[in-house]
BATISE-421816 format. One record per atom (N, C-alpha, C): residue number from 1; residue in one letter; atom name; y, x, z. Coordinates in steps of 0.2 Angstrom, whole numbers. Layout:
% BATISE-421816
NUM A CA Y X Z
...
//
This chain:
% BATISE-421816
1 X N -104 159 -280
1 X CA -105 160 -273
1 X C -100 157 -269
2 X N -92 159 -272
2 X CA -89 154 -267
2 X C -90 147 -266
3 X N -91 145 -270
3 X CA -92 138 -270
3 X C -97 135 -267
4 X N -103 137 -268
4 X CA -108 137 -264
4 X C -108 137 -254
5 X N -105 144 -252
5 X CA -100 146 -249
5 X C -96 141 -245
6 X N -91 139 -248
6 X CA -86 131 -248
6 X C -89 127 -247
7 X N -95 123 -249
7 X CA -100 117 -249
7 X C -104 117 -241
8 X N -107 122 -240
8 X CA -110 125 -237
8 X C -110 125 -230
9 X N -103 131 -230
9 X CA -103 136 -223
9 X C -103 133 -217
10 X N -98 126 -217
10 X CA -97 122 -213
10 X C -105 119 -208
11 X N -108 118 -211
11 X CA -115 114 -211
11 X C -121 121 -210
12 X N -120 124 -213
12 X CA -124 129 -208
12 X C -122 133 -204
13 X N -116 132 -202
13 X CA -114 135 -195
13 X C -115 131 -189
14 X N -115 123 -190
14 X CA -119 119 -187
14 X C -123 121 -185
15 X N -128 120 -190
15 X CA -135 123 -191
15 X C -135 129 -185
16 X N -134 136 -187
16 X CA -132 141 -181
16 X C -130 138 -175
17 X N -124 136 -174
17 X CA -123 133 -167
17 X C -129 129 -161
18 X N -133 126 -167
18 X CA -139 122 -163
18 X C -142 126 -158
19 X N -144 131 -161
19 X CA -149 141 -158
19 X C -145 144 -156
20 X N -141 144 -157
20 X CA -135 149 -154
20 X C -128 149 -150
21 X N -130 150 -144
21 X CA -120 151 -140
21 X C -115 151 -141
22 X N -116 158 -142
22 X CA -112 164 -144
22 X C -110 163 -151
23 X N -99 163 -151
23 X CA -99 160 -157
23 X C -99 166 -161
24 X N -97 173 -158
24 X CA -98 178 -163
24 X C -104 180 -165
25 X N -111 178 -163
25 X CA -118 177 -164
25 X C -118 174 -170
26 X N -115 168 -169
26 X CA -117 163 -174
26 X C -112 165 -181
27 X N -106 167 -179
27 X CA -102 170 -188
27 X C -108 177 -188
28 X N -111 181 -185
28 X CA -115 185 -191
28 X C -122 183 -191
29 X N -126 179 -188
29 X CA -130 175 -190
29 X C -128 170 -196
30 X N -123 166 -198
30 X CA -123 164 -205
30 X C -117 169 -210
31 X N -116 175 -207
31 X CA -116 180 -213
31 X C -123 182 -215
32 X N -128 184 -211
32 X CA -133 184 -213
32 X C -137 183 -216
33 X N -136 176 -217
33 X CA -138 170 -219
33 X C -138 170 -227
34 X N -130 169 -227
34 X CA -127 171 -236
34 X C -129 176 -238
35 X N -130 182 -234
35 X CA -132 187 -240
35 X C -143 187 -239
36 X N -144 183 -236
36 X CA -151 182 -238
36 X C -152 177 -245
37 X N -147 173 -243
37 X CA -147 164 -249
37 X C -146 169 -255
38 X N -137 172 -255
38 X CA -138 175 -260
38 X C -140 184 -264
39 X N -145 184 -259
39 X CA -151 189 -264
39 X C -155 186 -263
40 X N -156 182 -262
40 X CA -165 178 -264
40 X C -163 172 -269
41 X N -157 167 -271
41 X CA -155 163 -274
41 X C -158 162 -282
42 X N -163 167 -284
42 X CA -167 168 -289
42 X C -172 166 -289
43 X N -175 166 -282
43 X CA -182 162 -280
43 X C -182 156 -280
44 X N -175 150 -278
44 X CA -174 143 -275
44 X C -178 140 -281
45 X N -180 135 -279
45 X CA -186 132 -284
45 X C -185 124 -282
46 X N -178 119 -287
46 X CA -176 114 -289
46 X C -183 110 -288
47 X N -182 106 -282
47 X CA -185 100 -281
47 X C -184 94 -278
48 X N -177 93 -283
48 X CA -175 87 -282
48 X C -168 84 -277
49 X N -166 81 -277
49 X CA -160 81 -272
49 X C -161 82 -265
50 X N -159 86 -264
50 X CA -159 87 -256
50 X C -162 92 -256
51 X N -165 96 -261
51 X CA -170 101 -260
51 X C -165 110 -257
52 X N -157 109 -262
52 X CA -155 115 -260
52 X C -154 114 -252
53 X N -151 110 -250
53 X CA -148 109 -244
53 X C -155 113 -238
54 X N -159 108 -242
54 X CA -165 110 -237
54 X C -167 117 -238
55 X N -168 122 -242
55 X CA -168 129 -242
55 X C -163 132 -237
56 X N -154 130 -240
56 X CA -152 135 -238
56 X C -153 133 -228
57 X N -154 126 -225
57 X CA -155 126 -219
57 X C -162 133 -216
58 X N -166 130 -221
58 X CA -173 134 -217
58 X C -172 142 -217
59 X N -167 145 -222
59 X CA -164 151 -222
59 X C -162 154 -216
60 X N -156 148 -214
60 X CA -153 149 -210
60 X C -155 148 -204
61 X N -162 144 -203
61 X CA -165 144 -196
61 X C -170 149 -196
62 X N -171 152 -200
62 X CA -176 156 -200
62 X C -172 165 -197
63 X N -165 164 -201
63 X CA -162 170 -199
63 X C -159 168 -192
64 X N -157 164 -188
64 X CA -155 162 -181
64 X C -163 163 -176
65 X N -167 162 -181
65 X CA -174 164 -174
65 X C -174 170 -172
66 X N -173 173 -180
66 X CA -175 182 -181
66 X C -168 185 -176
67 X N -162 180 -174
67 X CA -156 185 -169
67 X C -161 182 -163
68 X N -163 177 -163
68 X CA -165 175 -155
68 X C -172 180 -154
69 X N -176 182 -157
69 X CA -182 185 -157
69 X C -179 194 -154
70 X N -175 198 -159
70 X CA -171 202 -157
70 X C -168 203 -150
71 X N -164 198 -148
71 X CA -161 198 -143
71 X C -166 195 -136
72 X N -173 192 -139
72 X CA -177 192 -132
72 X C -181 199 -132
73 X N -183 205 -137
73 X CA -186 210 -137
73 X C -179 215 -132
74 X N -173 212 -132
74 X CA -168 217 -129
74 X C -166 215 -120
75 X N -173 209 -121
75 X CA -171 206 -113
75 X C -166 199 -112
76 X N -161 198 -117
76 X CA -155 195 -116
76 X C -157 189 -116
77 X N -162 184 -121
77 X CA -164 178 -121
77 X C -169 179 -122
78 X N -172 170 -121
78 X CA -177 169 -125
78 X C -182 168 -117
79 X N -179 168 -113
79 X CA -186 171 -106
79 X C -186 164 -105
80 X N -193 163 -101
80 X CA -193 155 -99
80 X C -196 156 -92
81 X N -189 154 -88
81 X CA -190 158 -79
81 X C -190 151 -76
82 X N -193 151 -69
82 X CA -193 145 -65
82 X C -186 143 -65
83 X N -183 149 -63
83 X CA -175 148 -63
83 X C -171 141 -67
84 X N -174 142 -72
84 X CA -169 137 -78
84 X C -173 131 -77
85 X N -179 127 -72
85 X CA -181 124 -71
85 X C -180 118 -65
86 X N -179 124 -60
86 X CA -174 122 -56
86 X C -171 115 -55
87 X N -170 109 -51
87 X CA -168 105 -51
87 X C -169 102 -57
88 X N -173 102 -62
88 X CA -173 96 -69
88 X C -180 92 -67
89 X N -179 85 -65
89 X CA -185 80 -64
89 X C -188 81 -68
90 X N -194 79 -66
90 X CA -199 80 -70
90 X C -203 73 -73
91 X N -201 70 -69
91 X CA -202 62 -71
91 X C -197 58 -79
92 X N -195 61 -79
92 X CA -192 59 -86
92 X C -194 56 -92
93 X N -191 51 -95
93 X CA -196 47 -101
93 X C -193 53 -107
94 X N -199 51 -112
94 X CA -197 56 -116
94 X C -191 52 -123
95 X N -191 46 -121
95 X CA -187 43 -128
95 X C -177 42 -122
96 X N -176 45 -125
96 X CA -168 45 -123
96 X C -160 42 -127
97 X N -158 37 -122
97 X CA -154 33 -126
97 X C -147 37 -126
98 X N -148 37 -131
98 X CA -139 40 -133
98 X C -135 38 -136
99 X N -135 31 -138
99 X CA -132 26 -140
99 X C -124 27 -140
100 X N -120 26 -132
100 X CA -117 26 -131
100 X C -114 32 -130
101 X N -114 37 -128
101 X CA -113 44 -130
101 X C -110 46 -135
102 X N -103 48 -136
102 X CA -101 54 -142
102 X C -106 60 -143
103 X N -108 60 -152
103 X CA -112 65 -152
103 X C -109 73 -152
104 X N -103 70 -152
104 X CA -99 79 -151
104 X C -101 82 -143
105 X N -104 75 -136
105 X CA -104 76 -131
105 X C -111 77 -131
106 X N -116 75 -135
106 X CA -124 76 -135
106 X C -123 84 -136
107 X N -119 86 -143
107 X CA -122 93 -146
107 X C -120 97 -141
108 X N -114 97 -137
108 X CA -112 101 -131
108 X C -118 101 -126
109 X N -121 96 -125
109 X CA -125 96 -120
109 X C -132 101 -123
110 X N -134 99 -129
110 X CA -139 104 -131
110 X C -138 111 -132
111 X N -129 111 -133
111 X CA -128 119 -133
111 X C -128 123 -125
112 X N -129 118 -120
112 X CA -130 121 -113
112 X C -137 123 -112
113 X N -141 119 -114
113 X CA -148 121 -113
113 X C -149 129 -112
114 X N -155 131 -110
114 X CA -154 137 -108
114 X C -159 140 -116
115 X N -157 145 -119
115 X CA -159 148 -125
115 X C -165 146 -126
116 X N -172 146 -123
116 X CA -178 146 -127
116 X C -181 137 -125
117 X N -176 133 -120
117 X CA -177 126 -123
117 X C -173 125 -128
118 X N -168 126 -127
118 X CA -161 124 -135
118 X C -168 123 -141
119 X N -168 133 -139
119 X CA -173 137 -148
119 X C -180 131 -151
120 X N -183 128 -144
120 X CA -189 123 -145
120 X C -187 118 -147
121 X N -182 112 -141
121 X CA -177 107 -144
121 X C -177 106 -152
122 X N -173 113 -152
122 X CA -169 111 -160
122 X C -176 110 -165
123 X N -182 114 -163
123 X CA -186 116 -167
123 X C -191 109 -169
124 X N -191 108 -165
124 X CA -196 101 -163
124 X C -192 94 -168
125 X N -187 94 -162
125 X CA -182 89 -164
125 X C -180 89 -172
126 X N -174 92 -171
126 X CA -169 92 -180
126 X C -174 96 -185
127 X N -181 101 -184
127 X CA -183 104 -189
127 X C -190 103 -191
128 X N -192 95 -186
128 X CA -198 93 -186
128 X C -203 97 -185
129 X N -205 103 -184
129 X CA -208 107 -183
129 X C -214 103 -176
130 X N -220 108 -177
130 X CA -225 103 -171
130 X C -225 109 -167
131 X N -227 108 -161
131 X CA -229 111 -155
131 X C -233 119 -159
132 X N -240 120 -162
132 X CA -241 124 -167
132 X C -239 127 -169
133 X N -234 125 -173
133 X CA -229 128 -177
133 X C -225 132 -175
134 X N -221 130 -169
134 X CA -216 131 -163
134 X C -220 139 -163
135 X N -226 137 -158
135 X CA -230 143 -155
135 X C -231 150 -160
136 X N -234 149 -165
136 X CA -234 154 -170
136 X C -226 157 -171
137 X N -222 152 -173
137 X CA -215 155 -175
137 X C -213 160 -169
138 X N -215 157 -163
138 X CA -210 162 -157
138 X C -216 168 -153
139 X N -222 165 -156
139 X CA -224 171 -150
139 X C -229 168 -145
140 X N -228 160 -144
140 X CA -230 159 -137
140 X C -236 152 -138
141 X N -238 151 -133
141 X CA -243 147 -131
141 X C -241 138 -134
142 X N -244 135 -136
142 X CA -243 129 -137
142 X C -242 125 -133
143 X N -245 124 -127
143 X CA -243 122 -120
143 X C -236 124 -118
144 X N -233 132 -119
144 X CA -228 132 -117
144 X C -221 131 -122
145 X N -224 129 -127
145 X CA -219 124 -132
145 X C -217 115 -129
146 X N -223 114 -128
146 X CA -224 106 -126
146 X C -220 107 -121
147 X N -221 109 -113
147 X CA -219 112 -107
147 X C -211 113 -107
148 X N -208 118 -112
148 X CA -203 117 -113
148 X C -197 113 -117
149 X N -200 108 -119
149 X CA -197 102 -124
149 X C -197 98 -119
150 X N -201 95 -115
150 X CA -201 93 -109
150 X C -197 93 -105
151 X N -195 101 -102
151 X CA -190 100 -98
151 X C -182 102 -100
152 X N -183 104 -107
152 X CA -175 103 -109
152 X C -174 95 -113
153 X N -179 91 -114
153 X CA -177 84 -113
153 X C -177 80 -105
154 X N -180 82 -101
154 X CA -178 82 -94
154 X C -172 83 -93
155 X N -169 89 -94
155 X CA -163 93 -94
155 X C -157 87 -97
156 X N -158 88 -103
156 X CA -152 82 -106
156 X C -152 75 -103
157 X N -158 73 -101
157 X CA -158 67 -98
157 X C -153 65 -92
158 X N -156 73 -88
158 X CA -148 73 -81
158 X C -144 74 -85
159 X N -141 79 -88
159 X CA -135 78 -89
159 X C -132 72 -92
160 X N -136 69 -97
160 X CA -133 59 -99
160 X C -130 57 -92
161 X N -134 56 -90
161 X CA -135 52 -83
161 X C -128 54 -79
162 X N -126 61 -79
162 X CA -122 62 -75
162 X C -114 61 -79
163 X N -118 61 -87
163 X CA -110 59 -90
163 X C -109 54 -91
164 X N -116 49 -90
164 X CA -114 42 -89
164 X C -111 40 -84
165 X N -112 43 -76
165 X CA -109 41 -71
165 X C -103 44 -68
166 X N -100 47 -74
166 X CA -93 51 -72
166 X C -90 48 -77
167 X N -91 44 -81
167 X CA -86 40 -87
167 X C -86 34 -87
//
């Protein structure tokens, strides 16, 4: 388990970070995490290289939903208000060059998005997930998964923009 642990922790707290803020969020969401991996650790079913990594991420983004699902039944996140829409053009292409960009300055910039683009973003983007899938996992309409990927790729487009023209 330590070792595991020590392989691990580092990369799924990435993982967390993606979905989550709040860094004390995100240490009990990948404590959470570990004691799912290790009492379910009897179920993993070797499929080749890259299969455990891939477990233990879907663990972990499976229990970073279940803190964000939580926390939007308690009001905190998860809302999707005109507010956070505010000023992001809408004309935006959807293919964004980031070439140029440090990616320590891109994940900043996705860790601004507001919770329930972030929670779509990451969904879409790093977990391949489709629009469909998005919608069933959260609750919501598929339209309002597309809709929202749109404007938090909107969103990071300005802020490129604005860190390309202040560097």
């Amino acid at each position: 388990m330590k070792e595991l642990y020590g392989l691990y922790s580092g990369y799924l707290t990435a993982v967390c970070s993606r979905y989550i803020a709040d860094a004390d969020a995100v240490r009990d969401v990948l404590h959470d995490s570990f004691i799912k991996i290790f009492s379910s650790v009897g179920g993993f079913e070797y499929r080749g290289p890259g299969s455990l990594k891939a477990w233990l991420t879907r663990i972990t983004v499976n229990e970073a939903l279940k803190y964000l699902k939580k926390s939007a039944k308690e009001g905190k996140i998860l809302t999707y208000s005109d507010d956070e829409a505010a000023g992001i053009p809408d004309d935006s292409d959807d293919e964004i060059n980031i070439d140029d960009i440090p990616p320590s300055e891109i994940q900043k910039m996705i860790r601004r998005l507001p919770e329930g683009y972030r929670t779509i973003f990451n969904l879409f983007v790093f977990e391949d997930k489709s629009h469909k899938e998005i919608a069933e996992m959260l609750g919501i309409k598929e339209n309002s998964s597309a809709s929202q990927l749109h404007r938090a790729k909107a969103l990071l487009s300005k802020w490129i923009n604005e860190y390309r023209n202040s560097n």
